[in-house]
NUVO-550173 format. One line per field, with one value per residue (C-alpha): residue number from 1; x, y, z. Coordinates in steps of 0.2 Angstrom, whole numbers, always signed. Last residue first. Example, Ala and Ser with C-alpha at 12.3 -4.5 7.8 and 13.67 -1.06 7.14 Angstrom:
# NUVO-550173
k 2; 1
c1 +68; +62
c2 -5; -22
c3 +36; +39
END
This chain:
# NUVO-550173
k 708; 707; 706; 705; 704; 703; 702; 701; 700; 699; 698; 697; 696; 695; 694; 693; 692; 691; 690; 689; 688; 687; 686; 685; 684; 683; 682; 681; 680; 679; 678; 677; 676; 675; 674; 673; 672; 671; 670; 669; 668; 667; 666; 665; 664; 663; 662; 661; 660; 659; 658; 657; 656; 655; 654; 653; 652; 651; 650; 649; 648; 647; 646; 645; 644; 643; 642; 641; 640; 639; 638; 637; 636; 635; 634; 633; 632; 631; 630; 629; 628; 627; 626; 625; 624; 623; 622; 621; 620; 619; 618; 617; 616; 615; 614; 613; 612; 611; 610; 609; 608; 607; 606; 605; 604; 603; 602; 601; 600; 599; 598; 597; 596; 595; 594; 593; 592; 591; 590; 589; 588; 587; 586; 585; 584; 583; 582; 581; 580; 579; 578; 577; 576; 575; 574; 573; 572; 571; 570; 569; 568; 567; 566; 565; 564; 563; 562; 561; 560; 559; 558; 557; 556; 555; 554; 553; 552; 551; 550; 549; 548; 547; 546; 545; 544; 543; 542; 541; 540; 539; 538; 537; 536; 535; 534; 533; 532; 531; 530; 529; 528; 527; 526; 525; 524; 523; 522; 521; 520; 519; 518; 517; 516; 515; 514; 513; 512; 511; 510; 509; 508; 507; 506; 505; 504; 503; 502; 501; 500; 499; 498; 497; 496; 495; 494; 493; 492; 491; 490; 489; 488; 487; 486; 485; 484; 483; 482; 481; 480; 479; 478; 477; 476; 475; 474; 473; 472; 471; 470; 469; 468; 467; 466; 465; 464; 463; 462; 461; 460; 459; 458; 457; 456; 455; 454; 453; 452; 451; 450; 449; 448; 447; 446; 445; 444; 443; 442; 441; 440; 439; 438; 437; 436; 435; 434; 433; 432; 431; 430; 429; 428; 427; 426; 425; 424; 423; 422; 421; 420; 419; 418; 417; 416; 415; 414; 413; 412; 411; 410; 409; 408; 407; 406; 405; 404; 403; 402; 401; 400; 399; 398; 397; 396; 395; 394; 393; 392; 391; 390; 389; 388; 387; 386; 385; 384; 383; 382; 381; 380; 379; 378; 377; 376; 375; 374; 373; 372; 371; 370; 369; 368; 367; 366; 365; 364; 363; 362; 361; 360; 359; 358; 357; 356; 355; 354; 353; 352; 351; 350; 349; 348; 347; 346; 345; 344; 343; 342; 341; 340; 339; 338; 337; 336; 335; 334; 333; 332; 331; 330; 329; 328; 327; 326; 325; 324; 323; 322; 321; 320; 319; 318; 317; 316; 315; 314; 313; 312; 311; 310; 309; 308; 307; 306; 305; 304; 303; 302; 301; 300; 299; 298; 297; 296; 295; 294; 293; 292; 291; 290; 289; 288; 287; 286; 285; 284; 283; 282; 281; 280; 279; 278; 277; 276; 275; 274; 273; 272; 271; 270; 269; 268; 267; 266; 265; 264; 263; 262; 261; 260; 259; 258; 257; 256; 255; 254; 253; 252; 251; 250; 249; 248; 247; 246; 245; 244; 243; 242; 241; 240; 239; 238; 237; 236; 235; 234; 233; 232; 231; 230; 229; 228; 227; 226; 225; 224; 223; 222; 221; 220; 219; 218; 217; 216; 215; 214; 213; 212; 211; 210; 209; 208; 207; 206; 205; 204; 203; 202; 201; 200; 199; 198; 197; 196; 195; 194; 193; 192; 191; 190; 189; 188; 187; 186; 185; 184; 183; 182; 181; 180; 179; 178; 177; 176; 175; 174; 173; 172; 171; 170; 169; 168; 167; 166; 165; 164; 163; 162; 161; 160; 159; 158; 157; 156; 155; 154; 153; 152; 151; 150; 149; 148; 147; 146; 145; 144; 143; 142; 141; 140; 139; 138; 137; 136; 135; 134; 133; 132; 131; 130; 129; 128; 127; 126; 125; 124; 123; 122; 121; 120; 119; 118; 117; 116; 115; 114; 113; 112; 111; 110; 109; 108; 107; 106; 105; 104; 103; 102; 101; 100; 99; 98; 97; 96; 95; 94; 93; 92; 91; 90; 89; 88; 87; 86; 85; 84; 83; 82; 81; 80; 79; 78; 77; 76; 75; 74; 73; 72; 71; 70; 69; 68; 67; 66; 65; 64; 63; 62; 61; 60; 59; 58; 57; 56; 55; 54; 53; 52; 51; 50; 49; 48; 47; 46; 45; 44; 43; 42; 41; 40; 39; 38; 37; 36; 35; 34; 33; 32; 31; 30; 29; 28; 27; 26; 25; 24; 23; 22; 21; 20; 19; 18; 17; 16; 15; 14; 13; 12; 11; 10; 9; 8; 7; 6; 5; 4; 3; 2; 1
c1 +236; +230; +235; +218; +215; +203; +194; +182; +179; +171; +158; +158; +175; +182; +187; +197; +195; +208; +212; +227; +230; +210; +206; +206; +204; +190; +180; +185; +178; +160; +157; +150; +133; +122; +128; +129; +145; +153; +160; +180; +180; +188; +180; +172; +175; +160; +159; +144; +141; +146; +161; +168; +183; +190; +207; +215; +232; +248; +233; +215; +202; +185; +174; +160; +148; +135; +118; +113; +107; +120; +116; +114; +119; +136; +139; +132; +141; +158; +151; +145; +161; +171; +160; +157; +177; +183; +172; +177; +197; +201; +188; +201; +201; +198; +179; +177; +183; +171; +157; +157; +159; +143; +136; +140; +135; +120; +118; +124; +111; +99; +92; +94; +105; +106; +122; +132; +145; +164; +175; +193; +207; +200; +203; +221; +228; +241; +258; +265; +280; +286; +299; +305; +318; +322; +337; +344; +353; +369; +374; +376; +395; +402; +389; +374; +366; +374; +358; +348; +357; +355; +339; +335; +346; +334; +319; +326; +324; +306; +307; +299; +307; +323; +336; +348; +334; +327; +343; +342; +324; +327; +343; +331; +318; +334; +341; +324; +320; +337; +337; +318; +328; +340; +359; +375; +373; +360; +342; +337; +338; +341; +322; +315; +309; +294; +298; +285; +287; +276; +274; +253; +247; +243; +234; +229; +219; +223; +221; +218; +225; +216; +225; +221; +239; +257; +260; +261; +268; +256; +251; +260; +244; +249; +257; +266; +286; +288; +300; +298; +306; +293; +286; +283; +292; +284; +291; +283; +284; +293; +282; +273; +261; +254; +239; +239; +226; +233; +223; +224; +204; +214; +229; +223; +237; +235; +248; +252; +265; +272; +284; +287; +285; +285; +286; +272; +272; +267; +248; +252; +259; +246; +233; +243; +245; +225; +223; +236; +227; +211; +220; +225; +206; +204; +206; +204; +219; +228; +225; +235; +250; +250; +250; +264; +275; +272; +276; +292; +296; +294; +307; +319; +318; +321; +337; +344; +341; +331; +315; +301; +302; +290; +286; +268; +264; +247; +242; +228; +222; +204; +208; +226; +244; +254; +270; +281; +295; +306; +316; +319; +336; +348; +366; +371; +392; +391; +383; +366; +359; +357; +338; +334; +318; +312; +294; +282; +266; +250; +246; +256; +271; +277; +293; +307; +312; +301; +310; +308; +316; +333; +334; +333; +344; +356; +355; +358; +374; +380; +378; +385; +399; +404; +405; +416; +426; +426; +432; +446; +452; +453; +464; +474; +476; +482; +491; +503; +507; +510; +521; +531; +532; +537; +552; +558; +566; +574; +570; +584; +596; +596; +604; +590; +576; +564; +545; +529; +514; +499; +484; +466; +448; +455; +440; +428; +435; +448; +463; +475; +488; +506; +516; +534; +550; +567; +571; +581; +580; +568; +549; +547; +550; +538; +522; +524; +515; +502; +504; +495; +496; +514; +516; +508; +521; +534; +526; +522; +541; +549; +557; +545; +545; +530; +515; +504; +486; +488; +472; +481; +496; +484; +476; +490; +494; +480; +467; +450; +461; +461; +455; +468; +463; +473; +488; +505; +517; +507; +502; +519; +523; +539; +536; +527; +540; +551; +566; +581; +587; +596; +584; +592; +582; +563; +563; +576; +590; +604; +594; +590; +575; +580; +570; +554; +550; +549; +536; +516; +503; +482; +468; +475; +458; +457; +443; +436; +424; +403; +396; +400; +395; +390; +391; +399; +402; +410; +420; +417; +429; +444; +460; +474; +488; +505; +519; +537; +551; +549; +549; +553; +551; +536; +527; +516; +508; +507; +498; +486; +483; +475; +464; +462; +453; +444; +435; +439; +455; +465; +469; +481; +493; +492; +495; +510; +518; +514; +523; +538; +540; +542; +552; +564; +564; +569; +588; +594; +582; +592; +602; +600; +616; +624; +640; +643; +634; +648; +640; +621; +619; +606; +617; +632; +630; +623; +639; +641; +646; +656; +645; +647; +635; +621; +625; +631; +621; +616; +623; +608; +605; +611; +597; +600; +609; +599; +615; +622; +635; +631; +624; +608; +596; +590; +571; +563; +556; +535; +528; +518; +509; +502; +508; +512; +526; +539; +532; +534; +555; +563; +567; +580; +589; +602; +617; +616; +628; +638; +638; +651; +654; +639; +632; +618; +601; +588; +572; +573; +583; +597; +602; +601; +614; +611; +618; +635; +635; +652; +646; +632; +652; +647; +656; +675; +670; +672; +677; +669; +675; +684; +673; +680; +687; +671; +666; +657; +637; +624; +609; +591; +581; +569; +554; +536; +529; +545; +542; +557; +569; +584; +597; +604; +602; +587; +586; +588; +572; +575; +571; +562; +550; +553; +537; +526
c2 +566; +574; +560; +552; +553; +545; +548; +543; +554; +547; +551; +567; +565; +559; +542; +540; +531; +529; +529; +532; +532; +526; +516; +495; +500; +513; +499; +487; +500; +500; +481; +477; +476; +463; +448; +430; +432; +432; +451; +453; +465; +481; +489; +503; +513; +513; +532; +536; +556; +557; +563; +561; +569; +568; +574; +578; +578; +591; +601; +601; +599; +591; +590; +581; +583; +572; +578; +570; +554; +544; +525; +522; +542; +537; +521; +530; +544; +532; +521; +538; +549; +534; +534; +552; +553; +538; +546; +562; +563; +568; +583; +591; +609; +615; +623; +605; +597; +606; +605; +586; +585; +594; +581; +567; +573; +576; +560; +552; +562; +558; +545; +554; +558; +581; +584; +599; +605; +611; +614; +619; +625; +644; +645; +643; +629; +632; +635; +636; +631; +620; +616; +606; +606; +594; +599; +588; +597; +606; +611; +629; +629; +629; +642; +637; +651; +637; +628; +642; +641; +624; +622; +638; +629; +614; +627; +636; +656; +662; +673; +690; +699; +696; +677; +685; +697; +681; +674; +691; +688; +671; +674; +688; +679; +663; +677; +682; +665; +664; +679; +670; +652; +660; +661; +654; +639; +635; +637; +643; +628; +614; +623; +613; +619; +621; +635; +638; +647; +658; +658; +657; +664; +655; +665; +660; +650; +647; +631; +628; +616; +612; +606; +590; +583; +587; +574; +585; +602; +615; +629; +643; +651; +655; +670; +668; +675; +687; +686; +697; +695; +697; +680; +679; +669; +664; +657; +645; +646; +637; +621; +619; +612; +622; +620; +628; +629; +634; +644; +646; +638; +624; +622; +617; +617; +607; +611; +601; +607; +596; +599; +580; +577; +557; +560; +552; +536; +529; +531; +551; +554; +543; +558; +572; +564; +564; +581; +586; +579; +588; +604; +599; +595; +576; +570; +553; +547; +561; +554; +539; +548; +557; +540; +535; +548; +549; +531; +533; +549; +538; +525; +540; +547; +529; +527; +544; +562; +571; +578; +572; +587; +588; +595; +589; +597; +589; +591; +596; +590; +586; +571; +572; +570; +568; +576; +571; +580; +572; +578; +565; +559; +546; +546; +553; +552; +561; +575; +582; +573; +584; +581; +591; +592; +599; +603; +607; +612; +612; +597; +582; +577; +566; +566; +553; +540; +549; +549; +534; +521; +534; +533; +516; +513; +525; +518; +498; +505; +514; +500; +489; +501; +500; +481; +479; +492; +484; +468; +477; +485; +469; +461; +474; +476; +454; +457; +471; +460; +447; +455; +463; +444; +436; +452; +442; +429; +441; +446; +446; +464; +471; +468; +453; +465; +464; +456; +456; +447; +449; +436; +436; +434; +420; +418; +425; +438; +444; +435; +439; +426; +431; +427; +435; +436; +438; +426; +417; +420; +433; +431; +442; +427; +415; +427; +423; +406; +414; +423; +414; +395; +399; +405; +389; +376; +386; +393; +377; +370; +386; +396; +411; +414; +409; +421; +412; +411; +392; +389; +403; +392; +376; +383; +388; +371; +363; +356; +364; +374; +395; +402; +416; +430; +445; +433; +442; +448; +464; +468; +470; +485; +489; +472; +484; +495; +480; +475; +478; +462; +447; +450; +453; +440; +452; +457; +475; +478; +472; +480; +496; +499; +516; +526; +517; +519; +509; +495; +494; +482; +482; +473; +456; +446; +431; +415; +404; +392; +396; +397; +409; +410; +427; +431; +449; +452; +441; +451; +444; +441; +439; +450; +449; +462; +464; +472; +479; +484; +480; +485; +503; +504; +502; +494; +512; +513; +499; +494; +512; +508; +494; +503; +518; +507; +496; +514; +521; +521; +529; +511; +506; +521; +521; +501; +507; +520; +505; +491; +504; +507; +492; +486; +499; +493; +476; +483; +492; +490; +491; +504; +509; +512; +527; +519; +503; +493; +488; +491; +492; +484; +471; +464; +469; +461; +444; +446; +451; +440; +450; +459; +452; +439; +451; +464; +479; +493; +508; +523; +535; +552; +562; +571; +590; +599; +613; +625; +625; +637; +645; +626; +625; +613; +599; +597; +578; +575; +576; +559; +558; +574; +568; +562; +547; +535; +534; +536; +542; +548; +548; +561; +574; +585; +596; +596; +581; +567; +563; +546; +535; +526; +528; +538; +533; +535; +539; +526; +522; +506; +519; +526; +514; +506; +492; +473; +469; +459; +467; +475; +485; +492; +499; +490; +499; +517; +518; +533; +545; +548; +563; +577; +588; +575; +568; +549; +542; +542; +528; +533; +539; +542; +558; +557; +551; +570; +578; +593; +591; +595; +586; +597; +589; +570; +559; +549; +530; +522; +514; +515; +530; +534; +541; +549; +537
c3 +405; +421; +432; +441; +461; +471; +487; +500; +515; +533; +545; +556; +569; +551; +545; +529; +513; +498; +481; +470; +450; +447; +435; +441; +460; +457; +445; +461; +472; +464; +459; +476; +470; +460; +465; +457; +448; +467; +473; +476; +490; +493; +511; +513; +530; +542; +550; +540; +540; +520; +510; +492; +487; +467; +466; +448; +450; +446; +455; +450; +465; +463; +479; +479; +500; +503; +513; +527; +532; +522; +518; +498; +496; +499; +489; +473; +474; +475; +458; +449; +453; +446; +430; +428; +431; +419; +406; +406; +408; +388; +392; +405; +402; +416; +412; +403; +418; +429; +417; +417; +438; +440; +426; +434; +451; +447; +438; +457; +468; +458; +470; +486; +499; +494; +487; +491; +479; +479; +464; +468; +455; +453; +471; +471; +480; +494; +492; +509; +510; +527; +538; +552; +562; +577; +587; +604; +618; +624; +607; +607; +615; +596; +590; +580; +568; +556; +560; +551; +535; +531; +533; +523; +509; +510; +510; +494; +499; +494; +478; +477; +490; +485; +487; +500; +508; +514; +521; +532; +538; +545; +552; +564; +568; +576; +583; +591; +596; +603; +615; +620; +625; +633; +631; +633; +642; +627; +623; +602; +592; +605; +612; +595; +580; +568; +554; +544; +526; +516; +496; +497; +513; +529; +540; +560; +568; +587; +598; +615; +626; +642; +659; +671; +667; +668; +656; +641; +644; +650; +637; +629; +618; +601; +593; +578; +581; +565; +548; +534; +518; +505; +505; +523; +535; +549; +567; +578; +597; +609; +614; +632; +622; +607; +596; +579; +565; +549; +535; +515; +515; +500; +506; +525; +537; +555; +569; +583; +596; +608; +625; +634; +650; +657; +676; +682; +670; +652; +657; +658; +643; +638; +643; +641; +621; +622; +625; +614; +600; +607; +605; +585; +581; +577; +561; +568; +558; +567; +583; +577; +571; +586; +595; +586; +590; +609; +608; +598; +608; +626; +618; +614; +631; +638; +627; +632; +628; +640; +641; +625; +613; +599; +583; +572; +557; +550; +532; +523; +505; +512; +522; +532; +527; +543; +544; +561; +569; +584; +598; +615; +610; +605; +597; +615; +613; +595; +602; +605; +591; +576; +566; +549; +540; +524; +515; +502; +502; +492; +488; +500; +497; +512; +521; +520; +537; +547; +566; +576; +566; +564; +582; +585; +571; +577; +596; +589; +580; +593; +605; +593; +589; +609; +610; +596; +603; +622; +613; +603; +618; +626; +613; +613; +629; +628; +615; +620; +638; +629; +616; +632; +640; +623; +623; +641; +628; +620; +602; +588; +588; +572; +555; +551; +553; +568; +566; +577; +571; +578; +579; +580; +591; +603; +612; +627; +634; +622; +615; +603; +599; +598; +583; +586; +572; +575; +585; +572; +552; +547; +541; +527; +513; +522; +516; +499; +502; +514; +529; +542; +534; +531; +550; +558; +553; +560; +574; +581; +579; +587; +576; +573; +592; +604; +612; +621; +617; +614; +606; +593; +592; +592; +576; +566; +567; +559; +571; +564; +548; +551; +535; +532; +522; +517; +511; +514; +502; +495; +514; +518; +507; +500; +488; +475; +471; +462; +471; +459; +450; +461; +474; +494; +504; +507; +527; +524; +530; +518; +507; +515; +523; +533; +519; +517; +532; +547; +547; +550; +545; +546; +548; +535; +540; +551; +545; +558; +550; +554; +570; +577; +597; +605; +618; +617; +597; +587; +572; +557; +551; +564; +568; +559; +563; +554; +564; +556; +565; +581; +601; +598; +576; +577; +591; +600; +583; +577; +594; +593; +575; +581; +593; +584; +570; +582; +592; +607; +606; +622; +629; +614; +620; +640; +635; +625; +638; +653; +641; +636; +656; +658; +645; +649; +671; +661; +658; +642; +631; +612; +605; +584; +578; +574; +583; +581; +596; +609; +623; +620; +640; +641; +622; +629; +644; +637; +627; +609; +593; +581; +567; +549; +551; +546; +533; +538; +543; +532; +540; +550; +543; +559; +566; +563; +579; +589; +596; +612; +615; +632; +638; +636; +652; +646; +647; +648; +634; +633; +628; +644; +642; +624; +607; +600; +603; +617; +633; +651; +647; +665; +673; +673; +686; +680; +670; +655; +655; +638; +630; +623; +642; +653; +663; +674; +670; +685; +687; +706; +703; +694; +707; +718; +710; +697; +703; +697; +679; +675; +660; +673; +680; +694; +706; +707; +699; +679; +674; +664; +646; +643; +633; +620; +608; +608; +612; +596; +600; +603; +595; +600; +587; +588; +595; +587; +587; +585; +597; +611; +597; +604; +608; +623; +618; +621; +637; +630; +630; +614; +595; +596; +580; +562; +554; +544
END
């Protein structure tokens, strides 16, 4: 903790005007080479004779033991922290000025050793030792010390910055040491907490290490040296304080005004505050402040203001200043509490409406990444979606609902989840869009969102794409070559009355799809095509990093393409999705037609027996003929046309049944009178996974076993 002002005192010529907490402001001795002004009849401030003028308006006057700067000057606007109104004022050199070291202040003599001082003197400084530390001179000080510390505590935004902002603005000008204790749990608006009242050590303050001499410090002098551990106050104060229902300490804090550490009520209440160690750092006399802190609602902790024995105790007018500090404070922490609820309920929203992991599904692999568009707007419009679908494929959805507020992020979440249910139709990707348009347009006239819907099938190496309004994909190919895909522009959802259509284009094996949102490539600073082609032209060159044998890392490829961000790149949200394109060799995939028949299901058996022994999967023959015999079986009982097996080998082996009959079976516990309904629970019982899902042609059961 760097030294801080003690006073308001105008600092001396040669002052370094860049200390970040000022520079301590002492009295000095009279020099040799400067007489002492002198006093004019009536403006002695010792003489109790009202302040000029000049000094009501906010100028300092001379006075004896110090020397009066040449030139205008102004009054100090703060004393703590950094910023306009902590600037110095400016001196102007004299020929043989010179920058002088701060003088290493002497250690003060012990209390009681100092001659009693005048109600003058003490307003006044006179007849402090010189070196020093000088007190508030007149209440215009306290003043401007309560507007320089409120400015202070009223620039956090958050609880942290706000408490640190009252230790902060406290130590050493108005005290030398604070302790905070605010409540845990914090309440938060309205609400009422029900449970005991319980204040938590937030954080303490004090001068540094250095300038707590013995005779100085809060501890009574020890016979044997002070061990390291009582330099901090925290170590002698109770973290937790469970304020009693009618105690003392709780009529102080019902009180809500602030009262010195003698007072009767302050002296019963501090031990339950601080603890049974906690007694020792509380000084003799007025030395010592509890002040309530208040917000709207409730008293929501307490501060604690302290001053060593050596200096000056607390005026009567300081319970004011420590009132006023309080009760900002207080208020600050209120609105803080206030503001990290809201930023908590936004990230939760937020986070609840994007995937909270991604699927695996055969034959590709794939990364995301989401930024806000800054840390003020935790919520936006962007999200990415993969949906796995029937037949191995899987459904890469991007999107970008306009704006980025709470009602943008609402919209998404619909948007996003009735995509997720067209894609349980296994609809074609433009009448996905189609649909979106359409509740799009239900939610209101000027809902518009960009979309782009892609379906990839590992097995046919092929991707159907269907664009919104969306900025185009981009395509990596394995060896290094990056190019824009072509797909029709479209209308954005909601406009309404348009068609979408929808391209099919290549998907080889150990090519990577990047799905993104305009936040990527649109800025103040450029256009939305000038970043595609950056955005083409980072791709390629991370791909010659890695050869052009072996794909870049897709986490790593993430990573890389959002550092294409420049500092004024941020204007709106970003949504990143990609996705590896392994696909499924041909060689792993066995496909049949089966006429709906009787021996439909010992066909099937035995088509399914020379695909495993061909794979090499003898050990998994019985519990396939038998699972393949009990879906088969199902199929052919009600199909019209002809049923589709299809057997696909990949770190799973993946049995697909499929039929024209749009009803989905159903997992039933059959009665021992019965003759069916045995099928699904055989599949339940053996199989790893199993499922059924509706097509625009009927349905697909499956099931998958592990390979051994």
């Amino acid at each position: 903790m760097t030294e801080q002002p003690i006073s308001f005192e105008r600092p001396e010529t040669g002052d370094d005007p860049a200390e970040p907490r000022g520079a301590l402001v002492r009295t000095s001795t009279p020099s040799t080479t400067h007489s002492t002004p002198p006093r004019t009849p009536g403006g002695d401030a010792c003489g109790g004779t009202p302040l000029t003028a000049q000094a009501r308006t906010g100028e300092t006057p001379s006075t004896p033991g110090t020397t009066a700067p040449s030139g205008p000057s102004k009054e100090p606007s703060d004393i703590a922290g950094n910023g306009p109104e902590h600037s110095q004022p400016s001196v102007a050199a004299e020929p043989d000025s010179h920058r002088p070291r701060p003088v290493p202040e002497a250690i003060p003599p012990q209390p009681g050793t100092e001659p009693p001082q005048s109600s003058a003197e003490r307003r006044t400084g006179q007849g402090v030792a010189p070196g020093r530390p000088t007190p508030m001179r007149r209440d215009g000080d306290r003043l401007r010390f309560v507007g320089a510390a409120t400015r202070r505590i009223a620039r956090g935004i958050d609880l942290d910055e706000i408490v640190m902002g009252l230790c902060r603005a406290t130590v050493p000008t108005f005290s030398d040491a604070i302790l905070v204790y605010l409540r845990d749990p914090l309440p938060v608006g309205d609400e009422r907490p029900t449970g005991p009242v319980v204040l938590r050590l937030r954080r303490t303050d004090r001068i540094p290490e250095e300038r707590d001499t013995d005779s100085g410090g809060f501890l009574p002098a020890p016979q044997q040296p002070e061990p390291p551990e009582l330099a901090e106050l925290s170590t002698v104060t109770a973290e937790l304080c469970e304020v009693r229902p009618g105690g003392a300490l709780a009529e102080v804090l019902r009180g809500v005004r602030p009262v010195f550490a003698d007072a009767p009520a302050a002296r019963a209440a501090l031990p339950e505050l601080l603890g049974e160690d906690g007694e020792l750092i509380i000084p003799d006399g007025q030395r010592a402040i509890l002040a309530p802190l208040r917000g709207r609602r409730r008293v929501i902790g307490a501060a604690v203001f302290l001053r060593r024995p050596d200096r000056l105790a607390f005026d009567p007018d300081d319970l004011l200043v420590a009132a006023q500090l309080a009760t900002h404070s207080a208020l600050g922490i209120d609105k803080a509490v206030l503001y990290g609820r809201e930023a908590y309920i936004a990230d939760e929203l937020q986070r609840t409406m994007l995937p909270e992991t991604l699927p695996r599904p055969t034959g590709v692999r794939l990364a995301s990444r989401y930024l806000p568009a800054a840390e003020t707007a935790r919520v936006g419009g962007d999200w990415y979606d993969a949906i796995p679908l029937p037949g191995s494929r899987v459904a890469l959805v991007v999107g970008d609902v306009m704006g980025h507020s709470m009602t943008s992020a609402a919209i998404m979440g619909q948007l996003r989840t009735t995509a997720q249910t067209l894609a349980g139709l296994d609809l074609p990707p433009q009448e996905v869009l189609h649909h979106l348009d359409e509740q799009a347009q239900r939610l209101g006239t000027d809902r518009m969102a960009t979309c782009l819907y892609a379906v990839y099938d590992p097995v046919s190496h092929r991707i159907t794409i269907a664009n919104a309004g969306h900025p185009p994909p981009v395509l990596l190919h394995l060896g290094g070559r990056a190019e824009v895909l072509r797909v029709p522009a479209g209308a954005p959802i909601g406009v309404g009355g348009v068609d979408f259509e929808a391209v099919e284009l290549d998907a080889p094996a150990g090519a990577t799809l990047l799905l993104y949102t305009d936040g990527l490539v649109e800025s103040r600073l450029r256009d939305v095509w000038t970043g595609i082609e950056q955005l083409r032209e980072k791709l390629a060159a991370v791909a010659q990093l890695t050869g052009p044998d072996h794909p870049p890392p897709l986490e790593a490829l993430c990573d890389e393409v959002l550092d294409m961000l420049g500092p004024g790149d941020r204007d709106d949200d970003i949504a990143l999705l990609a996705a590896r394109f392994d696909g499924i060799a041909p060689s792993d995939v066995a496909y049949w037609f089966l006429e709906p028949e009787d021996a439909a299901p010992g066909r099937a058996r035995r088509l399914a027996r020379r695909a495993l022994a061909r794979w090499g999967l003898e050990e998994l023959t019985d519990s396939v003929e038998l699972l393949v015999s009990e879906v088969v079986t199902n199929a052919v009982r009600y199909a019209t046309r002809p049923v589709t097996l299809r057997l696909l080998r990949t770190d799973v082996l993946r049995c697909e049944v499929g039929d024209d009959v749009p009803q989905l079976p159903r997992l039933r516990q059959a009665r021992a009178t019965d003759e069916g309904g045995r099928g699904l629970y055989l599949v339940n019982r053996l199989a790893r996974r199993w499922g059924a899902t509706r097509l625009s042609t009927g349905k697909v059961v499956w099931f998958e076993l592990n390979r051994g």
